[in-house]
Each structure stands twice: as C-alpha cells, then as structure tokens.
VOGU-3710 file (C-alpha; in Angstrom, 3 decimals, decimal comma):
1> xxxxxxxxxx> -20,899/178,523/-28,588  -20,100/181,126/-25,773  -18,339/184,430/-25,005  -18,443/183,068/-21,346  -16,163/181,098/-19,711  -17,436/178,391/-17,473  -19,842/177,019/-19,705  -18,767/174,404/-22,534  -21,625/175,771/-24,895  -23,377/173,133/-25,856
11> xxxxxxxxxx> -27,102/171,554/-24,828  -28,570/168,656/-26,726  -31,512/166,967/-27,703  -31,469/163,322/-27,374  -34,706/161,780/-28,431  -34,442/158,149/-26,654  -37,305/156,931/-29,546  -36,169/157,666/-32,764  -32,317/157,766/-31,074  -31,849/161,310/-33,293
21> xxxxxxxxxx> -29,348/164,176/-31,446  -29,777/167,917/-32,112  -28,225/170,597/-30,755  -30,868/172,870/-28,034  -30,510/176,999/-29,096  -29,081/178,568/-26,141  -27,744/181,959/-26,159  -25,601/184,172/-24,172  -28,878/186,831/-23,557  -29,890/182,809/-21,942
31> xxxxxxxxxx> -26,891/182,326/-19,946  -27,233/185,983/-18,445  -30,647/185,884/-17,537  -31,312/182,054/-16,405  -27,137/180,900/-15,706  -28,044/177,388/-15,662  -29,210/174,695/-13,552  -32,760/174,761/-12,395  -33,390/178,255/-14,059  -32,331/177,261/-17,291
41> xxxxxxxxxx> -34,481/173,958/-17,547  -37,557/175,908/-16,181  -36,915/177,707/-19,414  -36,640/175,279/-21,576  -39,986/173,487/-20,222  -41,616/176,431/-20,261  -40,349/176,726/-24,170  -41,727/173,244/-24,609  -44,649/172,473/-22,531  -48,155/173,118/-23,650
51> xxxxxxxxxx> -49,903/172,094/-20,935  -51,050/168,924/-22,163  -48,059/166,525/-21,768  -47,963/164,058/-18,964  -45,756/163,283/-16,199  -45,217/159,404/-17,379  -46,079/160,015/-21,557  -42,815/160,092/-23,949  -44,138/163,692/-24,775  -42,406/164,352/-21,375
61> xxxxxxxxxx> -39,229/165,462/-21,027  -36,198/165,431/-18,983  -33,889/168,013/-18,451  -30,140/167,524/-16,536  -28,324/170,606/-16,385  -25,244/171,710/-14,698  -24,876/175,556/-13,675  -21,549/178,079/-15,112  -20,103/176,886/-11,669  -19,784/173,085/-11,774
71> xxxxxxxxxx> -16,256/172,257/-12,252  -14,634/175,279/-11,653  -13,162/174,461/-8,395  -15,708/176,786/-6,579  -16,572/175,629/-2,868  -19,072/172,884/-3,182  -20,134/172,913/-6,861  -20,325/168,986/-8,412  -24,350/169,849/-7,989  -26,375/169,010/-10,991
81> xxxxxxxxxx> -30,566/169,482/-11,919  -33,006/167,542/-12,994  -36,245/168,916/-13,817  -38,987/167,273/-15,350  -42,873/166,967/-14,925  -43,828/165,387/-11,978  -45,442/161,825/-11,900  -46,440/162,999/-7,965  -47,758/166,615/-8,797  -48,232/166,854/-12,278
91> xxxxxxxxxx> -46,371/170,075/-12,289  -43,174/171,374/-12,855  -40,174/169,765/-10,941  -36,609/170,264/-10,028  -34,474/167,861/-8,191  -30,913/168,781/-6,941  -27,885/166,279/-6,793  -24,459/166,104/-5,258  -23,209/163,182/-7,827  -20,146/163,460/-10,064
101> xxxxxxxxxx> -22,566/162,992/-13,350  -22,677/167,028/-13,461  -18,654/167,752/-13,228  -18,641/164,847/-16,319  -21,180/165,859/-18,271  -19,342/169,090/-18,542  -16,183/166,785/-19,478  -17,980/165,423/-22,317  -18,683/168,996/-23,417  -22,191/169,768/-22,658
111> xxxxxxxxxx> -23,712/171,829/-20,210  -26,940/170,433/-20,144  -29,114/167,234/-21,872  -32,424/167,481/-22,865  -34,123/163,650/-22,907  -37,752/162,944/-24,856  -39,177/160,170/-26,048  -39,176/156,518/-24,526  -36,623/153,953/-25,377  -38,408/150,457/-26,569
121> xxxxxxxxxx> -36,662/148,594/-24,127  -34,898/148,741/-20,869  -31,847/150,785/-21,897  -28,720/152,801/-20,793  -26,818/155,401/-22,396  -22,956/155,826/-23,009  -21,928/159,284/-23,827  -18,061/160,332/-24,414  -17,489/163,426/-26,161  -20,008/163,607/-28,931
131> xxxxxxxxxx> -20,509/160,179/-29,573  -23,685/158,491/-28,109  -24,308/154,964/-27,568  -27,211/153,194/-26,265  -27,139/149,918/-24,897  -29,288/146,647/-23,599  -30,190/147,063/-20,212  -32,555/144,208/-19,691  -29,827/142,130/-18,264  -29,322/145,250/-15,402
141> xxxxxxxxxx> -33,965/144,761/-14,667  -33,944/144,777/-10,827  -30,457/145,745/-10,415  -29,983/148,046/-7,396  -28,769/151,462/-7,661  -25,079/150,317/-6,516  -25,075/147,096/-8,696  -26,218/149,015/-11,685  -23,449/151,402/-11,095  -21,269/149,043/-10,662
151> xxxxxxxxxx> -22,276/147,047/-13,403  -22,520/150,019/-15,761  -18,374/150,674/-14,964  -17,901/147,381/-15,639  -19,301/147,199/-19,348  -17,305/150,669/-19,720  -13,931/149,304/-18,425  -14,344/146,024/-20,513  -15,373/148,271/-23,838  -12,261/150,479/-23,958
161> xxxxxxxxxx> -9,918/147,906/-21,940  -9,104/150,564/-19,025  -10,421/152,185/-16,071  -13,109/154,783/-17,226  -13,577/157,946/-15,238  -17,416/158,962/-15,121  -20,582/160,171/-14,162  -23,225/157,877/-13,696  -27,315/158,557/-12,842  -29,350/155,311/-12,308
171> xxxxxxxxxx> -32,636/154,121/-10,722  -33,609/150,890/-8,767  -36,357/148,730/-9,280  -38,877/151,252/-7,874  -38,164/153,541/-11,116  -38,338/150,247/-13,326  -41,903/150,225/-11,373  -43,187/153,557/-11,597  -43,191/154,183/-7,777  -44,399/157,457/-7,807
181> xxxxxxxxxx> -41,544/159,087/-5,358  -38,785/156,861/-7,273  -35,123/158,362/-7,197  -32,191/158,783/-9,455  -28,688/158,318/-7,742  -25,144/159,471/-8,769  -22,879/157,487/-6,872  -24,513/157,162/-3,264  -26,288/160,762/-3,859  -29,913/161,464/-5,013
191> xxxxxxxxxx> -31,732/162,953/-7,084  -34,480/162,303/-4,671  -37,829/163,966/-4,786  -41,224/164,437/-6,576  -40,043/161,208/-8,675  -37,917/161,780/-11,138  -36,666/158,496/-10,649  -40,209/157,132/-12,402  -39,908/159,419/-15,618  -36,548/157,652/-15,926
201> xxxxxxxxxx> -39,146/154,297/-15,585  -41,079/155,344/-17,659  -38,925/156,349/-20,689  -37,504/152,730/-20,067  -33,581/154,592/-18,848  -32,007/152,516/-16,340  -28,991/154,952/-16,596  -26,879/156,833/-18,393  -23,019/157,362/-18,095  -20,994/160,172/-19,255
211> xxxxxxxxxx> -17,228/160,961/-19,647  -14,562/163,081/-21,892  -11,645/165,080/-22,461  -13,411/168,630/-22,521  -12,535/171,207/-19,606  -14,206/174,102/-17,913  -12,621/177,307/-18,584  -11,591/180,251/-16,539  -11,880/183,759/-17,136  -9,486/185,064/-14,500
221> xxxxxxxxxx> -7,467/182,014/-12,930  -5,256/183,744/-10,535  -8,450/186,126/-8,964  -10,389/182,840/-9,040  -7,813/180,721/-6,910  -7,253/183,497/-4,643  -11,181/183,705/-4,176  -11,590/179,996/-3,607  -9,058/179,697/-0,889  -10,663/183,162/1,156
231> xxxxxxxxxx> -14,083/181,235/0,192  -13,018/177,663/1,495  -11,480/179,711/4,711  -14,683/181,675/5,419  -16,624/178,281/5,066  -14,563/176,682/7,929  -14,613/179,120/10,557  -18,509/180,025/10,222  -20,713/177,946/13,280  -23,282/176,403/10,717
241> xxxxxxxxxx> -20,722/175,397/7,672  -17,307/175,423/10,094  -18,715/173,353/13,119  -22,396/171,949/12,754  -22,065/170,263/9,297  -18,785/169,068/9,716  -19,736/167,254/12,825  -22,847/166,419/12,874  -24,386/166,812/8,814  -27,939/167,940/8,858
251> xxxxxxxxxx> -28,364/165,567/11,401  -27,504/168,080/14,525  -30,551/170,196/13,418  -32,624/167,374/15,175  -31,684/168,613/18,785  -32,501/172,195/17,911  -35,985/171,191/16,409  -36,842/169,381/19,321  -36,259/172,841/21,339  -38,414/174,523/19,111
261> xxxxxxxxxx> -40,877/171,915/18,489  -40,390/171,882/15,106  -39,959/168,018/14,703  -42,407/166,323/13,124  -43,731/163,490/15,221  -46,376/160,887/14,679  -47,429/162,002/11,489  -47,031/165,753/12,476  -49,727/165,319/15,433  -46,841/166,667/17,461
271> xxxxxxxxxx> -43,888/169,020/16,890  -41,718/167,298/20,231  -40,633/163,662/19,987  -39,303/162,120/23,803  -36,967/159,461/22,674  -35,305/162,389/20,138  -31,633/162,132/21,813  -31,950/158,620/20,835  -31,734/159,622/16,681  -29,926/162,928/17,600
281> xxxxxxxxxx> -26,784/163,836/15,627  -25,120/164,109/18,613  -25,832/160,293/19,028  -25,073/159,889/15,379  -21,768/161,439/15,600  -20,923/159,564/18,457  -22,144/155,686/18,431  -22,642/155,891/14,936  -20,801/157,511/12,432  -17,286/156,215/10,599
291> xxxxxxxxxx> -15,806/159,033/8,725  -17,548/162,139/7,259  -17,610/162,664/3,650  -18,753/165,350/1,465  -19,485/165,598/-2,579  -16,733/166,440/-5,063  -15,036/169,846/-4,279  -17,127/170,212/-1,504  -14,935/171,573/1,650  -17,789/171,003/4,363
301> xxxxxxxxxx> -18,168/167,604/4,268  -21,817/166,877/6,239  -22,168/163,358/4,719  -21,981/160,687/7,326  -20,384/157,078/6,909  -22,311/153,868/8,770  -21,749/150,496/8,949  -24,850/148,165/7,176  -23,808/144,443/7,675  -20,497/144,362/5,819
311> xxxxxxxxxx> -21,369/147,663/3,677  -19,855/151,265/4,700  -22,492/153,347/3,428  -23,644/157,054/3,150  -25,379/157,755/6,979  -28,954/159,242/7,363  -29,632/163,059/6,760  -31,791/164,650/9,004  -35,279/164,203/6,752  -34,561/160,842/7,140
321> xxxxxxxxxx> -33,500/160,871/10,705  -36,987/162,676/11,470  -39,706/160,803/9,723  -38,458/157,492/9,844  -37,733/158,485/13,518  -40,072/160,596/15,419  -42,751/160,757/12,362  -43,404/156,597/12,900  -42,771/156,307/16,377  -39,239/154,307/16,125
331> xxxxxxxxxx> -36,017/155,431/18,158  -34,197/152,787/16,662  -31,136/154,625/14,865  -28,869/151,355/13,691  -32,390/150,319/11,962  -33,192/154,345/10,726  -29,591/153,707/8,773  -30,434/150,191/7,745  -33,608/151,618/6,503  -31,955/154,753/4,730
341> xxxxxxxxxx> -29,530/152,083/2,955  -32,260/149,795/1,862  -34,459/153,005/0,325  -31,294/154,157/-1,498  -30,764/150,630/-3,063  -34,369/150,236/-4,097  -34,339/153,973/-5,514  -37,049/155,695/-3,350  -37,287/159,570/-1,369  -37,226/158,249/1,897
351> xxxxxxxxxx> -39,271/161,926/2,669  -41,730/160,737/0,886  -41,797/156,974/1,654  -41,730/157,854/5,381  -44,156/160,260/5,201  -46,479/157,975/3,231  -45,989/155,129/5,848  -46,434/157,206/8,251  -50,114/158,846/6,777  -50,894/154,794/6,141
361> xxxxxxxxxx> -50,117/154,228/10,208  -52,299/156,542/11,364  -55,114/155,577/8,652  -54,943/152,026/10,130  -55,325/153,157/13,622  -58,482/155,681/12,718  -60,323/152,442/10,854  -59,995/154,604/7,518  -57,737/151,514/6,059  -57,081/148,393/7,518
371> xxxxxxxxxx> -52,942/147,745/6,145  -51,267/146,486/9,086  -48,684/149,330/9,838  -48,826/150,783/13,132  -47,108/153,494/14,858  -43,792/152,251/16,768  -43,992/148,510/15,274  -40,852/148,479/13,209  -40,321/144,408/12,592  -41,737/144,375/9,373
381> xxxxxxxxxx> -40,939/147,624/7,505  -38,064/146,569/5,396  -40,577/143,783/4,013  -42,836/146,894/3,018  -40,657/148,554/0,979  -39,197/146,055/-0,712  -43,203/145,890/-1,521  -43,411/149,392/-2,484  -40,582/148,963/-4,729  -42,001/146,468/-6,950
391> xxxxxxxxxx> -45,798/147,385/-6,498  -46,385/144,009/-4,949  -49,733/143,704/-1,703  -50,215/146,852/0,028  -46,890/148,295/-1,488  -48,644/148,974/-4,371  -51,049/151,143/-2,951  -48,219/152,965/-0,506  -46,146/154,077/-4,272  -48,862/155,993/-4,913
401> xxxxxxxxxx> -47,904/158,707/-1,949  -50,723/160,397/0,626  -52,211/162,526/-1,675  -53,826/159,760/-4,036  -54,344/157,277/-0,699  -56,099/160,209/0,918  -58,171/160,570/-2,110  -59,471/157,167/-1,936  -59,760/156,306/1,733  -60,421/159,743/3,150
411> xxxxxxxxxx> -57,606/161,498/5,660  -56,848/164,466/3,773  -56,373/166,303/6,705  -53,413/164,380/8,146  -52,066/163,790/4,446  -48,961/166,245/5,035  -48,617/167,102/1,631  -48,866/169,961/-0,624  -49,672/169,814/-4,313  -49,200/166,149/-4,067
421> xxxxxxxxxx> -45,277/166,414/-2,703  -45,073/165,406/1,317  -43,858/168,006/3,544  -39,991/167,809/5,024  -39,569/167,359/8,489  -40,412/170,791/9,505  -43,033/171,063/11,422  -44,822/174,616/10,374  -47,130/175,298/13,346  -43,914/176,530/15,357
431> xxxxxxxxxx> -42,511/178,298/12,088  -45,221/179,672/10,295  -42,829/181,389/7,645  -41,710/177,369/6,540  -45,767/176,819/6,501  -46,156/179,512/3,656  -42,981/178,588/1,774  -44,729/175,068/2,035  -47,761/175,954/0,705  -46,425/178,101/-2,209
441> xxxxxxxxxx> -43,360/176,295/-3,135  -43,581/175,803/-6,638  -42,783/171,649/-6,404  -44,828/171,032/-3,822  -43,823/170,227/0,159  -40,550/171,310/-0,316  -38,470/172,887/2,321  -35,786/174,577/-0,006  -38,034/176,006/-3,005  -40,024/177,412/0,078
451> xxxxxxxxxx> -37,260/179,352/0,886  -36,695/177,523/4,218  -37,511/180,430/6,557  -37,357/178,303/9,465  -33,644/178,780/9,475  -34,692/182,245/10,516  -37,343/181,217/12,716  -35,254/179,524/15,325  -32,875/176,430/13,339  -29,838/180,366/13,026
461> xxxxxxxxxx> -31,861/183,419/14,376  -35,291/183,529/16,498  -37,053/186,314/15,327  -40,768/185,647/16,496  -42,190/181,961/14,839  -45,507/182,592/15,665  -45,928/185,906/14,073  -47,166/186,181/9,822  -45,329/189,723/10,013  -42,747/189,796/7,041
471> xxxxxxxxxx> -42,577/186,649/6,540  -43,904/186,588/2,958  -41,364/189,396/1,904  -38,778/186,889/3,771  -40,141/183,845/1,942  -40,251/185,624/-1,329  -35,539/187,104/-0,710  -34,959/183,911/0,575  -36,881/182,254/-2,528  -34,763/184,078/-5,187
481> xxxxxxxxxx> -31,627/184,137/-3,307  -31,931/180,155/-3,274  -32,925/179,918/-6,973  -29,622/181,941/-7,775  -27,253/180,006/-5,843  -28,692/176,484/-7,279  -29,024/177,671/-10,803  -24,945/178,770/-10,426  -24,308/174,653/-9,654  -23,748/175,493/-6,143
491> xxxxxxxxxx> -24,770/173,465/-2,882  -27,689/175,973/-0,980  -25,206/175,003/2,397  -22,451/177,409/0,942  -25,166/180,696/1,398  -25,122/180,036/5,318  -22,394/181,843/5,473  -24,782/184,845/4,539  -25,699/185,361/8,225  -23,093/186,606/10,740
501> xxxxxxxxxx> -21,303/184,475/12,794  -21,901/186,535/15,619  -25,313/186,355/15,709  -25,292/182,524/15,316  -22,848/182,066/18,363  -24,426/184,616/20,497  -27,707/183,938/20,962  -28,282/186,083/24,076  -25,726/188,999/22,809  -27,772/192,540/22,527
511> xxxxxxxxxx> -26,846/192,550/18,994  -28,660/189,266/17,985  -31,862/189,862/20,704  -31,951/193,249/18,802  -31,759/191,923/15,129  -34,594/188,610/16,029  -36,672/191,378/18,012  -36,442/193,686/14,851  -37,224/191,324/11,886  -40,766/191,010/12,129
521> xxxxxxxxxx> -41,095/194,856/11,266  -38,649/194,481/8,515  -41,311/193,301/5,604  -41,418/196,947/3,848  -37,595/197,219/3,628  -37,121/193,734/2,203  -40,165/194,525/-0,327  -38,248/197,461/-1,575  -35,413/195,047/-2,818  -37,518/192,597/-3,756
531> xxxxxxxxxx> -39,505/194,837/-5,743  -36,518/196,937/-7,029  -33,476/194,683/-7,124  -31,282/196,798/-9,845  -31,403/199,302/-7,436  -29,050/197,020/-5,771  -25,072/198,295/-8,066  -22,757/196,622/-5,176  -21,777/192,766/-4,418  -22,023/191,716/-0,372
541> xxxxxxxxxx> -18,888/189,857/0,859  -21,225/187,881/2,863  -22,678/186,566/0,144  -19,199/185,214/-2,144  -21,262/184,024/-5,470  -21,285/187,085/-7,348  -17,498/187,599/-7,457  -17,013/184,013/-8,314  -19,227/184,240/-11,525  -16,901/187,792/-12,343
551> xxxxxxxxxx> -14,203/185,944/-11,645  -14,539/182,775/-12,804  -17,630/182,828/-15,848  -16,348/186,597/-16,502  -19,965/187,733/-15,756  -20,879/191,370/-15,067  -22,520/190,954/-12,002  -23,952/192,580/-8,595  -26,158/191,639/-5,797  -29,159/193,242/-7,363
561> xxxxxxxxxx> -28,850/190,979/-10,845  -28,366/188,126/-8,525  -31,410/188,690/-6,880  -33,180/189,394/-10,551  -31,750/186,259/-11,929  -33,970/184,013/-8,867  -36,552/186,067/-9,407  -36,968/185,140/-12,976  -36,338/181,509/-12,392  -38,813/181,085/-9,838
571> xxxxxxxxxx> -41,337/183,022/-11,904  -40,438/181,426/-15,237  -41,143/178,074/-13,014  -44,539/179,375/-12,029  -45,678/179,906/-15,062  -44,466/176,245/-16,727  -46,902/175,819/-13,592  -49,625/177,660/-14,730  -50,257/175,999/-17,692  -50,688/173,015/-15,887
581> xxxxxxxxxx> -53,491/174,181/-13,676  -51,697/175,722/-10,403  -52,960/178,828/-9,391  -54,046/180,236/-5,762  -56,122/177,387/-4,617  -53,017/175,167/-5,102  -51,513/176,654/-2,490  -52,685/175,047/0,961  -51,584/172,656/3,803  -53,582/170,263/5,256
591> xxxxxxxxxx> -56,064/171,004/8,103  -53,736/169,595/10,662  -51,391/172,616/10,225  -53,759/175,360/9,348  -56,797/174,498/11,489  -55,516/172,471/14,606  -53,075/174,111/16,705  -50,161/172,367/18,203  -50,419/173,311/21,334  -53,752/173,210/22,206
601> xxxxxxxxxx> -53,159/175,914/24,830  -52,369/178,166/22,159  -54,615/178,883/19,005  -51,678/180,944/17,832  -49,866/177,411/16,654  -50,999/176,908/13,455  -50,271/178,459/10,358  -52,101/181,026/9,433  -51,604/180,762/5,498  -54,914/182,724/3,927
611> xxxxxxxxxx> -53,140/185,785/5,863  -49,696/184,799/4,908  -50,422/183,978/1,162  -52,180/187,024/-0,061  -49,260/188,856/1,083  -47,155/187,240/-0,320  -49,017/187,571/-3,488  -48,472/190,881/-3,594  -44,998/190,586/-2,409  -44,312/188,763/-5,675
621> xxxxxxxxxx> -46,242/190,869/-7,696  -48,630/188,677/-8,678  -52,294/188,687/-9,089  -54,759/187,260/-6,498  -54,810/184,310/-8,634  -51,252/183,291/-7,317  -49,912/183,810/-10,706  -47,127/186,193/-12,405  -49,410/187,878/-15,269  -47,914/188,699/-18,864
631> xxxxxxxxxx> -46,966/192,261/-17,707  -44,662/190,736/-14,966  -43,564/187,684/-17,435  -42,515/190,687/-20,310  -40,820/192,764/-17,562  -38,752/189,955/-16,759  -37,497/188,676/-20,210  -38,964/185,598/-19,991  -41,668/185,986/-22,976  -40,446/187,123/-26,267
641> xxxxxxx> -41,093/190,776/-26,384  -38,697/192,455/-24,176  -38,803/195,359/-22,227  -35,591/197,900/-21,316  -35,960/197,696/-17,329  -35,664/193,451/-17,289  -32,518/193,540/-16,102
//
C-alpha cells in the first residue's frame, strides 16, 4: 500500500478483452517523484509503450488517475487525468477534468485505473469497491452524454434499490464514431481534447461508473483545515481568482484579448474581432448568465449557467466563446451557447471542432475545397455537427481535424495546429512566449502544457509581447510549475494566486511598470532555478501547494522538489514522445504565425520560434534534437539506474 496519506494505494489493471484485473506496482519512491495525475500516467506509458502501439488499436491504453490531493478538501481539487495516445497526434496525451469520477474513484479505493484491450461490444463498467462489473451498453448506442449519464444512474439505482452516489465518465455518439477530437464528460465537465473521447470508441466503453465506502486520509487534520480556510480566503480576495472568475469565468479574458489583439479572428487572419463586446463576458455575465457554478470543492466558481430551450446548462468558456465567435465570423452569443450545449451532448472539443470549421471556411472561400461553410453564415452549423458526430456528408471529412484536411486539400499554412492538436484561442503573433509554448507543448496546440505565458504577456502582467528575450526560460518555470500543480489533482486556476495582487490591480503603479519593464532581462536568473531547483530548501506562501502536500499527504516537501517533480513529468512525457517520432522538427506553427505578421506595419508580429526554440532547448537541457537524452532521463530518476543528485 502506502506510508502516505492521501493516496488509497491501489492502481489496477483492467483488461476490457479478456475482463482479467491486476493490481499496477506503484511505489512510494513513485509517489515522491511523479505524485499522481498526469505525471504518474506519463510514467506508466512510458513503462508500457514501445513505440509501436496505436492511438485506436486495443494495444492502447488508457490511463485515469487522480493526484494525492483529490478529496482532501484542498481548494479546487475533484480534477482527474486521462492520458492516453492520441487518435489526433499520435503522441502522448493528457486531458484534465473537473468531474466528480476522480473524488469516487478514490471512494472505491483506487487512485488510478489503467484500461487495455477492447471490449467486444458496446459496454459500460460498474465499479464499487473491488468488485467490477461490466455491462450491455448497446441499448445506451447514440445516447448523449447527459442521457447516458442519466441512464447509467438509473440501471445503478434500480440494481441496489437506492440512490447511488457516483462518478461517471461517458462519450456521445462522436466517440461511438471515432471523431477524431471526441470527448469524455463527467457530469457536464470534459475531458475534452486531443480525443480521448475516440480511444473510449474505440475500445467499445460507452462509460464507466464508480462508487464506495473508502476515504482519503489525512496526515495532519487540524494544520490541514487551518490551511484550507487561509487558502480558500487568499483565493477570494486575489483580482484574477477573487473577482474575474467569479464574475465573469474565463469568459472576461475576451475583453482583455481584444486590447491586446490576442483574439483569434477569422481563422487567426486577425488578432482584433469588432463585434467582440457582443460575446464579451461582460455581456455574458449580464444578458446571459443564470447562476455561477464551480466543480466539487472548488471555492471560485467560474462555471456559467444558460438557458438552452427548457435546459439550464453549463455556459461557454472563453475557447469556446472565441472560435465559435470571432474565429467564424458569428457575434451571435444565445447561438455560441446553443452551440457549446449541442457539442457537449454529441461529445466533441469544441477547440477543435471550431477551429476545424473554421480552417474548412476559409478553404471554401480560397477554392481549395468546395464544402459549403462560409465565414459569418451560421444557419446551418448545428446540422454540421450533428454530421461530424456520426461521420455522415462532409462531417465525415471535418472529424478528421485540419491537420489531415490540410494534408489532402492543401492549406497547411492556415491549418492552426501543432502536431496535429488546433491551437487555443490565443493568438501568438501578439504573445510570442504562448507561440513557443505552442509549438513545443508536448500534446500539441495546447495553451496550458505550453505553459501559457501569455498570462504574462499582457492577459496579468505586460512585460514586452513582442520580444523572444526570456521567454523560453519563462515557458520552460511556467511548464513545470503547471505539471506540479495538475499532477497534485489541483485546478491550474488555484496557482494565479502566485502573482501579486498588487501588480494585477495596478497596472500603471511604479512597482508593476518596473517588474513588466524588467522581465525580459530576467532569462539567466530563472535558468539558474530551472537548472538547479534543489537549490531551492524553502516553500513560497504565494505559492500554497507545498504545505498542503506536508500537511495533508505528510510529504517532505519545498519549492525546489516542486519544481523537480514538473520537471520530471514533463520530461518523462517527452520521452513517451520520443519513441513515437517527436523530436525538433515537431515543433512548429503554421506559416500564418511564423511567417506573416499581424500587423502588416510591423514585421515584428509574428513569432519568431527558430530563435525561441533553440533556446529553449537549451533551457531544458536538451539536445538540439528537442529531446531529453539518457544522461538527463538517469539524472532525473525516470530510467532505472539512478543517480544521487535526482532529487
């Protein structure tokens, strides 16, 4: 089992073909080095993976792990993983969810499950405590993701003749289809990028629920509580996670990005979008939104609540907001949340949906594909992806995502993609630190693996946007900070609190002109820590998830092993990488943001990534090959023979 509280001890090996359970080896030298969540399933693919499995093949697997924090009561920790290979990439992939399924999963006593093989029919899985059922799910083919829920808690409540507390992860019909961007929900939350919601298709899993009668541990109660309650208090009176999320989600961001001109708009041709206050938070908040809601034990509370027909449903985050918005052409926001509803239903990344209807637009209008779509005609889009969903007319084409529709009709350069996954709603040329995370994240177009520097570069501070100076050292803190906090089973929105609130609320203040004038000279200082993290013996108040894993997981921990422990996990994921073919020349935009500036008036707004990326190479400690060799993989635990400085 475990020394450490906060765990329940336990990972297992469920092999959906042959239906056998085994127990996954998992150590304590494990829990110290990878905690859990993302880190910890990087591990265990890198353990398993030679190289030659494939994204949709039962010789995939699955991996849903929960980190030492998930149901301790820590400030916003109900998030679980799910990491996989990638039916979009290829590669490596992690997907983070708000759900309950995590804080259950614990309940029944595991900390993580480990899925192979393919069921021979549409199936879903019961798990309470340690016994495992599977069931017929061929009655559930088509089902929505809220009538399979539902439908799943009614078999349950019928079975044992009560009300059954669980966790629940489905898919829609696009999983059932193999829609390469396909989703998994937990209640109305997602699991929603690089398709994990089509390996779940693909091993024939229409869900699985989970419940029991375990709980989570506590290594010092009373210093835990008292913790929480500064934590939760800290939360509340900081701008971002005190005022912004509470009342306007992601969603206020949009305002902001239009400032900066970092909103993508018609298919990132423009970073400025004129009818923005019309999809604005501010507009959300206002015309819009019923009640805000957040995930379990989370005390910010950025979800929004619409109304959809008769249905009270989760609201539109500010991906969705941007691309379905700006990114087509539509200032329609009733329709952006009828749209957002319908996507979650089906089971689909509306990131990556919008983005690919968006590429499909502008190949219509350049005579590259003749589909239909067009930018700003909206009448017939909830048509399409019902389409997409089930692979029917052009739909099937569009599940396929830019990178393999570029492929065929040509485009590439306005296919806003990277390693196959489509870009957020960023736009890079006006943060050119968010370009390189881009480019190097290690699932593709993601905003969060790239260590969204573009908080820095104008969405909390404003150093200089424009400028490639320290930004890979940046990219490469922010990178491994991130990793830590999602590997603990923490939401990334409880680390805002890292940055002063002074700086945040005043913009103008000599302090804050000082610190955003300053940071672009930084890049040697922040190398230093990067480079020698165990130099770091002391924990930052600023930064509140160290004490909780003393306090709570009984942990011996500092800043510096913090920092290590993201480190490892986001090499560890490069290297599951590697063997799949990734190295430096993975690692680009498309022309559009590297070659074409945004302002035409300006060559210096693009992003210049060649500079950027060989930096950050070295930053890393890589080779120029954009790969951690076996020197830096032994230094870091993460291949058998161990060396005394790891940690």
């Amino acid at each position: 089992m475990t020394n450490y509280c906060g765990y329940m001890g336990k990972i297992i090996r469920l092999d959906l073909g042959t239906r056998k359970v085994s127990e996954y080896p998992w150590t304590d030298r494990d829990r110290e080095l990878y905690l859990g969540g993302k880190a910890m399933a990087s591990k265990i693919m890198y353990d398993n993976f030679t190289g030659e499995e494939k994204p949709l093949g039962p010789e995939n697997i699955i991996v849903i792990s929960t980190g030492p924090l998930t149901g301790t009561g820590a400030p916003s920790s109900s998030r679980f993983n799910i990491s996989t290979l990638s039916p979009q990439t290829g590669i490596t992939t992690s997907s983070n969810c708000g759900g309950n399924f995590g804080h259950y999963l614990k309940k029944a006593g595991f900390d993580a499950l480990i899925l192979c093989g393919k069921c021979e029919k549409l199936t879903w899985i019961e798990i309470h405590n340690d016994k495992i059922k599977f069931h017929d799910a061929e009655d559930m083919k088509g089902f929505y993701t809220t009538k399979t829920q539902e439908s799943i808690q009614e078999k349950l409540d019928e079975e044992r003749g009560c009300e059954v507390k669980c966790g629940k992860v489905v898919i829609g019909p696009a999983g059932e289809n193999l829609v390469k961007y396909a989703s998994v929900f937990s209640n109305e939350r997602a699991a929603g990028r690089a398709g994990v919601g089509c390996v779940f298709g693909s091993k024939n899993l229409k869900g699985i629920a989970v419940s029991g009668t375990h709980e989570v541990r506590i290594f010092d109660p009373e210093k835990t509580e008292s913790h929480h309650e500064k934590w939760v208090e800290t939360l509340k009176k900081h701008p971002l996670t005190g005022n912004q999320l509470p009342k306007m989600g992601t969603a206020g961001l949009v305002t902001t990005m239009q400032m900066r001109g970092l909103l993508s708009t018609r298919n990132y041709e423009k970073g400025q979008y004129e009818d923005f206050e019309l999809v604005n938070g501010e507009t959300l908040a206002e015309d819009i939104n019923i009640v805000n809601k957040g995930c379990l034990s989370c005390p910010m509370k950025c979800a929004r609540t619409v109304k959809v027909g008769d249905h009270e449903v989760k609201g539109p985050e500010l991906e969705t907001l941007g691309l379905l918005g700006g990114g087509i052409m539509n200032n329609d926001l009733r329709l952006i949340c009828k749209w957002n509803y319908e996507l979650d239903e089906l089971g689909m990344d509306t990131i990556s949906c919008a983005s690919t209807i968006a590429w499909a637009m502008e190949a219509n209008e350049k005579g590259l594909w003749k589909n239909g779509l067009k930018f700003g005609n909206t009448k017939n889009l909830s048509a399409v992806f019902r389409s997409i969903a089930n692979r029917q007319g052009i739909g099937n084409e569009l599940a396929e995502g830019t990178r393999t529709l570029s492929s065929k009709y040509g485009g590439k350069d306005f296919a806003i993609q990277s390693k196959g996954l489509e870009l957020a709603a960023y736009e890079p040329r006006r943060a050119v630190g968010q370009g390189l995370g881009y480019a190097v994240s290690n699932r593709g177009g993601c905003h969060l693996n790239g260590g969204y520097l573009v908080i820095l570069e104008g969405l909390g501070l404003n150093m200089n946007s424009q400028t490639p100076h320290a930004k890979a050292d940046l990219c490469v803190l922010m990178q491994d900070l991130m990793e830590s906090v999602s590997s603990g089973g923490q939401c990334l929105f409880t680390s805002y609190a890292l940055f002063p609130s002074f700086l945040l609320t005043g913009p103008n203040s000599f302090i804050t002109r000082t610190v955003n004038a300053v940071m672009p000279y930084i890049g040697p200082a922040v190398r230093l820590i990067n480079k020698f993290p165990r130099a770091i013996r002391f924990n930052l108040p600023l930064l509140p998830h160290t004490y909780e894993l003393r306090y709570a997981v009984g942990m011996k921990m500092d800043l510096g092993k913090y920092i290590r422990i993201g480190e490892r996990s986001y090499n560890v994921e490069r290297a599951v990488n590697a063997k799949f073919g990734v190295n430096a020349d993975c690692d680009k935009l498309p022309k559009r943001l590297t070659d074409v500036p945004q302002d035409p008036k300006n060559p210096k707004t693009k992003v210049p990534l060649e500079q950027m990326k060989k930096t950050y190479y070295r930053a890393r400690g890589w080779g120029s090959d954009g790969l951690p060799d076996e020197n830096k993989l032994r230094r870091l635990e993460i291949t058998d023979e161990k060396m005394e400085d790891a940690v």
